[in-house]
N, C-alpha and C positions, 0 to 999 in steps of 0.2 A: 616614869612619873605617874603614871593611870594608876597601873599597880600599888603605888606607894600611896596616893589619896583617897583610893577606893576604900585599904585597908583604912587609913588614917578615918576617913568619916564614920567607916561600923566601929570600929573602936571606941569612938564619942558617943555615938548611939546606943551601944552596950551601956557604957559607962552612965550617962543619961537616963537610965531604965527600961531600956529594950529590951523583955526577956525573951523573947521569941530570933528565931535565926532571921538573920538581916537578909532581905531579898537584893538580889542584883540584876533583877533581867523584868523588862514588863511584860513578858510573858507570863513567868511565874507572880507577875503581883497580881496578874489580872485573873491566874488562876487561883490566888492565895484567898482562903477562907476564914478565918481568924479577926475578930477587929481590932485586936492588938497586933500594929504592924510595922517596923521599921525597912524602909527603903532607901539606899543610893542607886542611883540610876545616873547613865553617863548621857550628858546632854550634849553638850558640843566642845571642838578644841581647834583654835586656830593659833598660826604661828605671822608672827611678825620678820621680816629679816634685822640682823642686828648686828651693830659691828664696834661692840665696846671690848676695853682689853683692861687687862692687869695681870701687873707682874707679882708673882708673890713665893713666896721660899715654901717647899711643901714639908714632911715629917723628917724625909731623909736627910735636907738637909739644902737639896735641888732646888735653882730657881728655875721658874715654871712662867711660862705668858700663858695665860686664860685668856679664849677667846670665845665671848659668848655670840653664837651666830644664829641663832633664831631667837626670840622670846615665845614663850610655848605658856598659855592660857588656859588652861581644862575646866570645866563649868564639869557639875555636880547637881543634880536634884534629890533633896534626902526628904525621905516621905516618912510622919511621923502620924501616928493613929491610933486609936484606942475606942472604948464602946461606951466611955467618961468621957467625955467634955475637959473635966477638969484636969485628967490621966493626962491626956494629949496634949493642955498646956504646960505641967511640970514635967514634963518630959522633954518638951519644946524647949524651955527657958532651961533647963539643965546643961542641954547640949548647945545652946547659945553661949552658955557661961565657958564649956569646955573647950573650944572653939580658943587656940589660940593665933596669934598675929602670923605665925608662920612657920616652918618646917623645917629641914634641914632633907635632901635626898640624894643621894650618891654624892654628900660634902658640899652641896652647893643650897641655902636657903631659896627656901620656895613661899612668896607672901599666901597668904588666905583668905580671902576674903568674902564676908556673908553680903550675899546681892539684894535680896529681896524672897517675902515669902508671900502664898497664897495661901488662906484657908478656904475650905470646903466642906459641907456637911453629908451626909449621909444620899438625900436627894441629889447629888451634881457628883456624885462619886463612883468611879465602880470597886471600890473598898467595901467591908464592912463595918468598919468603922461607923460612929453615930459622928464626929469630928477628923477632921485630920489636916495639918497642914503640910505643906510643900514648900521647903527653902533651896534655894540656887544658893550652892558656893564654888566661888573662882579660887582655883589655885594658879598662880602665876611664877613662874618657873624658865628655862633656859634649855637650851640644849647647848654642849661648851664643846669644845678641843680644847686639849692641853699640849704645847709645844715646850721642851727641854732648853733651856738656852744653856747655849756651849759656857762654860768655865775658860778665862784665856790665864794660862800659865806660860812662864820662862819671856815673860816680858817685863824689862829695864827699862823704868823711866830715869836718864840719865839728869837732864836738865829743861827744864822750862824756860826758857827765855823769850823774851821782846824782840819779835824781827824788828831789823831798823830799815 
């Protein structure tokens, strides 16, 4: 799941008007020189235990019990920046627009959700950036097991009756 929202938020941030390569580590942000700047950074992931099920028929044709045993939560900090002001907001509301309700990852929907952002200008920064803000997003997600339920053949239901 990391893997699959890391990619999913530089892709928005491209998409948004990123033209510079997306940073992924604050080491490289804190060395990065440029004030045109996009960031994901991973911030924290906590798991819940979980004990929901469902039965559902997969492609082949198998019923399947789904059993979701964690709920798995990843938080996301995307750093958006530019040496415009103005840059840093159309950029900002771009990727807010692209940003949808949820995902899909190894077949199982993953929600999305934007937390909260901070701005910051150039003084409170170590960016070059003259603006930049900093948004949190949750992705909320699962870890499953899938179990095969057996098929019963060569059984005769002869008769239903009312014990008396």
């Amino acid at each position: 799941m990391y893997t699959e929202c890391q990619k999913y938020l530089s892709g928005k941030l491209k998409a948004a008007g990123i033209h510079s390569q997306i940073i992924t580590s604050m080491k490289k942000l804190q060395l990065y020189q440029d004030a045109h700047v996009g960031a994901v950074l991973f911030e924290t992931e906590t798991f819940t235990r979980s004990n929901l099920k469902k039965t559902y028929t997969d492609e082949k044709g198998d019923d399947r019990k789904r059993h979701k045993i964690l709920l798995r939560e990843t938080t996301f900090s995307v750093i958006i920046g530019d040496a415009v002001p103005e840059n840093t907001e159309r950029i900002f509301e771009a990727f807010l627009v692209a940003i949808e309700t949820g995902l899909y990852i190894n077949g199982n929907y993953t929600l999305i959700e934007v937390l909260d952002a901070e701005w910051v200008d150039d003084d409170d920064s170590i960016l070059k950036s003259k603006v930049a803000v900093n948004v949190k997003v949750k992705f909320t997600g699962g870890v499953y097991k899938d179990i095969l339920l057996a098929k019963l053949s060569g059984i005769e239901v002869v008769e239903i009756g009312k014990e008396t």
